[in-house]
One Martini backbone bead per residue (centre of mass of N, CA, C, O) as a GRO file, in nm:
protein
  193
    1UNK     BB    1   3.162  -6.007   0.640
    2UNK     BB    2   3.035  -6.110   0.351
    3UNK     BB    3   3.342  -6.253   0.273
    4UNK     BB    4   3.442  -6.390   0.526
    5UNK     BB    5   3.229  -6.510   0.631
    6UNK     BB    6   3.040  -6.821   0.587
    7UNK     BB    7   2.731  -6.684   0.745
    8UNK     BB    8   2.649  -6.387   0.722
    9UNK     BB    9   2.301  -6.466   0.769
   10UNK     BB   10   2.284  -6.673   0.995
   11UNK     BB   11   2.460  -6.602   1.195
   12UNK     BB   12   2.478  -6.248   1.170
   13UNK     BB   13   2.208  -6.103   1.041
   14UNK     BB   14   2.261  -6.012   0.686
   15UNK     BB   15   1.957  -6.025   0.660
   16UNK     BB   16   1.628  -6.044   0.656
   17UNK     BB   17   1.450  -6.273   0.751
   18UNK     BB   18   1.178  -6.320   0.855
   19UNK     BB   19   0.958  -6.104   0.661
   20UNK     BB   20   0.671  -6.101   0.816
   21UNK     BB   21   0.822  -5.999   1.029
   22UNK     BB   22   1.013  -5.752   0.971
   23UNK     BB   23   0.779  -5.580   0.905
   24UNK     BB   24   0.560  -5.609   1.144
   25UNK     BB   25   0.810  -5.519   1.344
   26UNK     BB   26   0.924  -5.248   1.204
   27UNK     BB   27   0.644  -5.091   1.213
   28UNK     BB   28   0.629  -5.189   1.548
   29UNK     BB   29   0.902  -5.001   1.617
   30UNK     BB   30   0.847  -4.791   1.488
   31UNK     BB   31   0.555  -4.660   1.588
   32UNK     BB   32   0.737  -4.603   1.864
   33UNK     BB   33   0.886  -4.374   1.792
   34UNK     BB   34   0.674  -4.179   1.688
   35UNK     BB   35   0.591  -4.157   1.969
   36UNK     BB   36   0.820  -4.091   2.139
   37UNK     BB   37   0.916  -3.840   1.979
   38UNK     BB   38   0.651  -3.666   2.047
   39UNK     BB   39   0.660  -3.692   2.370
   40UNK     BB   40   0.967  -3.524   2.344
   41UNK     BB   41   0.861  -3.264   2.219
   42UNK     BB   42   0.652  -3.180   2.371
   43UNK     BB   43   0.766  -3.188   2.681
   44UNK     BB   44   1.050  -2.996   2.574
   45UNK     BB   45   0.851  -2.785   2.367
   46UNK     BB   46   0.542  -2.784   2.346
   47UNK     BB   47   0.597  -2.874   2.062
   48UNK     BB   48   0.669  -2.941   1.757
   49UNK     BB   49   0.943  -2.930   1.506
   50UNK     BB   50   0.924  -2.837   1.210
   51UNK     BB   51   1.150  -2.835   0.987
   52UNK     BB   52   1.297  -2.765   0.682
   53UNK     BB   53   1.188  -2.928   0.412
   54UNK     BB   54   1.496  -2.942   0.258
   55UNK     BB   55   1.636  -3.116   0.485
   56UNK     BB   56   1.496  -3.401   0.464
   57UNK     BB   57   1.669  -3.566   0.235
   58UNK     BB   58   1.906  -3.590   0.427
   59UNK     BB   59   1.749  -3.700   0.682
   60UNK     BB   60   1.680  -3.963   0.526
   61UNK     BB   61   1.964  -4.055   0.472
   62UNK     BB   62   2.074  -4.059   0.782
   63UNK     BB   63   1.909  -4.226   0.871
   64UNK     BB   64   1.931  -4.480   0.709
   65UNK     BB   65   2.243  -4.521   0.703
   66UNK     BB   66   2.286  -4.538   1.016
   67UNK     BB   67   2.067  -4.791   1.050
   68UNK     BB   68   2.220  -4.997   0.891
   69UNK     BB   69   2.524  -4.961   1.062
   70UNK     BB   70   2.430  -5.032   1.339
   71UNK     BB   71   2.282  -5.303   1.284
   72UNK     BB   72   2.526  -5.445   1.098
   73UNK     BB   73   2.701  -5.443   1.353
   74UNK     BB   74   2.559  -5.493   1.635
   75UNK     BB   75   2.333  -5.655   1.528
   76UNK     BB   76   2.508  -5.848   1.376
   77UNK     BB   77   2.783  -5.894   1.441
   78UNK     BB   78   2.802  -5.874   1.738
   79UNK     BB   79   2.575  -6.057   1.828
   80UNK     BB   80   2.633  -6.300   1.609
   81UNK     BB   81   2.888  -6.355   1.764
   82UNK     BB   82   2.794  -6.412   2.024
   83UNK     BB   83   2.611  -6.641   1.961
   84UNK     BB   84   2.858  -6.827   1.849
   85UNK     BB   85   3.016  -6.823   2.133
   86UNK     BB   86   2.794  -6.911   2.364
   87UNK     BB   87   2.566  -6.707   2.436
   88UNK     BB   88   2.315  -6.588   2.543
   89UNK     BB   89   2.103  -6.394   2.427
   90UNK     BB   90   2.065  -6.162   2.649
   91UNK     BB   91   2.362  -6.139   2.707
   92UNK     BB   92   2.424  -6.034   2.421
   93UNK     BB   93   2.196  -5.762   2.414
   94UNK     BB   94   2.333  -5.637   2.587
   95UNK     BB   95   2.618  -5.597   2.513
   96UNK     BB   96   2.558  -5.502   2.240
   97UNK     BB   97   2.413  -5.237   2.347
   98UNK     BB   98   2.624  -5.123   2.530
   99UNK     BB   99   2.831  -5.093   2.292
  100UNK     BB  100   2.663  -4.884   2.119
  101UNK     BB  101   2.654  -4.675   2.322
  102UNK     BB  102   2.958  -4.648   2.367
  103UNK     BB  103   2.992  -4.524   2.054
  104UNK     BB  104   2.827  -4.307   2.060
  105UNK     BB  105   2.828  -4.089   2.303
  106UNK     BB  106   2.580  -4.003   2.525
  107UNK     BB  107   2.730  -4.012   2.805
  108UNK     BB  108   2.847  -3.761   2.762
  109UNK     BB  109   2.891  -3.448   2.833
  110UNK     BB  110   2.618  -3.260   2.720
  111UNK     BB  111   2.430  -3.496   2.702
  112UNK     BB  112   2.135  -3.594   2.643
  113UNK     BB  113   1.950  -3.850   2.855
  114UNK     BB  114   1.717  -3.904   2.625
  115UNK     BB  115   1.914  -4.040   2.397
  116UNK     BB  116   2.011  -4.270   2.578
  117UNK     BB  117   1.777  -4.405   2.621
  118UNK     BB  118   1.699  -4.437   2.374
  119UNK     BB  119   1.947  -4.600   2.261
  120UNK     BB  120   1.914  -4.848   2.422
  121UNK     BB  121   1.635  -4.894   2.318
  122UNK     BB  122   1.754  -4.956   1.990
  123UNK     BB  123   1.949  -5.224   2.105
  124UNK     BB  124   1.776  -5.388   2.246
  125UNK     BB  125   1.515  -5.410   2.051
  126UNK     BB  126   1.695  -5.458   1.776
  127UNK     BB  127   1.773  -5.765   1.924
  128UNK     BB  128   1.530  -5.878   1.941
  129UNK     BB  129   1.434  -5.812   1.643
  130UNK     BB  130   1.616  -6.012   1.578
  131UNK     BB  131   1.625  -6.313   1.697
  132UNK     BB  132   1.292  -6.326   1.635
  133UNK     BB  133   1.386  -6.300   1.262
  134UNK     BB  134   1.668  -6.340   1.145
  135UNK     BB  135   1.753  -6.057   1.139
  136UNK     BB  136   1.794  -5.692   1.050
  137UNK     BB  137   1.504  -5.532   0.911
  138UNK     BB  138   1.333  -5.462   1.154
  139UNK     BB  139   1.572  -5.277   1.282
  140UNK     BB  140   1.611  -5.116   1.043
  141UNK     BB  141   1.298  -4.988   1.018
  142UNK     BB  142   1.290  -4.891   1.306
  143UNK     BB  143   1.531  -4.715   1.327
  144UNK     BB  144   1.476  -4.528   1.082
  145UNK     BB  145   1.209  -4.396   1.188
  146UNK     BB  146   1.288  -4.297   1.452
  147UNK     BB  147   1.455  -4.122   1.378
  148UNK     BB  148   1.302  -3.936   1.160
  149UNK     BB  149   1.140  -3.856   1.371
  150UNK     BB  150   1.279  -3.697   1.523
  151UNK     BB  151   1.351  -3.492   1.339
  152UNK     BB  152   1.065  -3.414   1.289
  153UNK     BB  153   1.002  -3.309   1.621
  154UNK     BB  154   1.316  -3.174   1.686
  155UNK     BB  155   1.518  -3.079   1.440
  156UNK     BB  156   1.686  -3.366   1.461
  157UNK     BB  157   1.918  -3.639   1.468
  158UNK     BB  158   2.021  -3.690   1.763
  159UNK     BB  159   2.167  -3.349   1.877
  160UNK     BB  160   2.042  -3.247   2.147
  161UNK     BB  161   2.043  -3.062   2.364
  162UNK     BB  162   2.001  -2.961   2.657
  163UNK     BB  163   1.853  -2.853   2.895
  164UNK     BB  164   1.829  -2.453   2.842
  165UNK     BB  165   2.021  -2.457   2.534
  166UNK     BB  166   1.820  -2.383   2.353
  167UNK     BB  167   1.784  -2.091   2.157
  168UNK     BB  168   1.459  -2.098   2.231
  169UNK     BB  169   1.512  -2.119   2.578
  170UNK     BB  170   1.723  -1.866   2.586
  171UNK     BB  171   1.487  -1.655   2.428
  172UNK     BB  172   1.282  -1.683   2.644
  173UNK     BB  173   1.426  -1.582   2.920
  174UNK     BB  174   1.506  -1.296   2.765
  175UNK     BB  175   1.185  -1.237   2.769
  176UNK     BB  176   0.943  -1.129   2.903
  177UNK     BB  177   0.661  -1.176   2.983
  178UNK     BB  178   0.312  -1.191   2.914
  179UNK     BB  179   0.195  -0.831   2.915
  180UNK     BB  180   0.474  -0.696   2.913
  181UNK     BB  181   0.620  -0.360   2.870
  182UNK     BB  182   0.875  -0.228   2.781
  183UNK     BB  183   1.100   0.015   2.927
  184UNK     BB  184   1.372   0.181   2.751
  185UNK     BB  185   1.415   0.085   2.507
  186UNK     BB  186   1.549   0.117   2.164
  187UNK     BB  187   1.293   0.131   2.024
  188UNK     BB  188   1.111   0.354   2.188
  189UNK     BB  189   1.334   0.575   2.160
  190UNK     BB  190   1.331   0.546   1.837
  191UNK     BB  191   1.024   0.649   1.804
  192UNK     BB  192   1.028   0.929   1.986
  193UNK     BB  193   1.211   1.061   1.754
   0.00000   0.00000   0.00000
């Protein structure tokens, strides 16, 4: 898009925008990202899950480089085309939210449902501070914060289980109450020898 359109910083949204609002909207939509995360890890699990440190650079380089092309692609070109299609900003904004939704494929069977809601907040969100800003630099500092921030607090980049399919909840289930003691289990059986 950048060698075939003639403006693909004004029209498509491919450059930084200003600058000042660019950095002070991306950091408080990160910043609403990693509350939004806290309060998910919180509420499914009880706990945040912070993963295993050597995954870390992995996983910022998967958040960054995803919420690039994301942002490059829906809030960029597909935006930019919309509005230069001539429609309204905010039905430009619902389209490509819409269409970014459908292409996660967040909505397939099996999919947590909280995370469908997340996206199309990343793709509303990230449309309206691209519009709002003159570029996508917003949009994708604040959804690269908010992925890896998810990855931080339930040990995931965007992949969560349904509810009651995580492992941890599988073994939950499958424990005795607390305070309680297994009669005849094989460890039981196997000191008594």
């Amino acid at each position: 898009m950048l060698y075939i359109h003639p403006a693909p910083q004004s029209e498509l949204f491919l450059g930084s925008g200003d600058r000042t609002q660019a950095v002070t909207g991306g950091l408080a939509y990160g910043a609403l990202g990693i509350v939004q995360a806290i309060a998910f890890a919180w509420i499914r699990y009880r706990r945040i899950r912070f993963p295993d440190t050597s995954s870390y650079p992995g996983a910022l380089l998967n958040s960054t480089a995803t919420a690039f092309i994301d942002e490059a692609t829906f809030r960029g070109a597909v935006f930019g085309l919309l509005l230069t299609a001539g429609l309204d900003p905010t039905v430009a904004n619902l389209i490509q939210t819409l269409l970014y939704v459908l292409t996660t494929r967040l909505g397939a069977p099996g999919r947590d449902r909280y995370l469908l809601v997340l996206t199309l907040g990343i793709g509303f969100l990230g449309g309206w501070l691209t519009a709002a800003t003159g570029g996508i630099a917003a949009a994708f500092l604040g959804h690269a914060i908010t992925r890896f921030g998810v990855f931080l607090c339930t040990g995931h980049t965007g992949q969560t289980k349904p509810r009651g399919r995580e492992e941890e909840e599988i073994d939950r289930k499958r424990r005795p109450p607390d305070g309680w003691r297994v009669i005849g289990s094989r460890e039981s059986a196997t000191r008594e020898q």
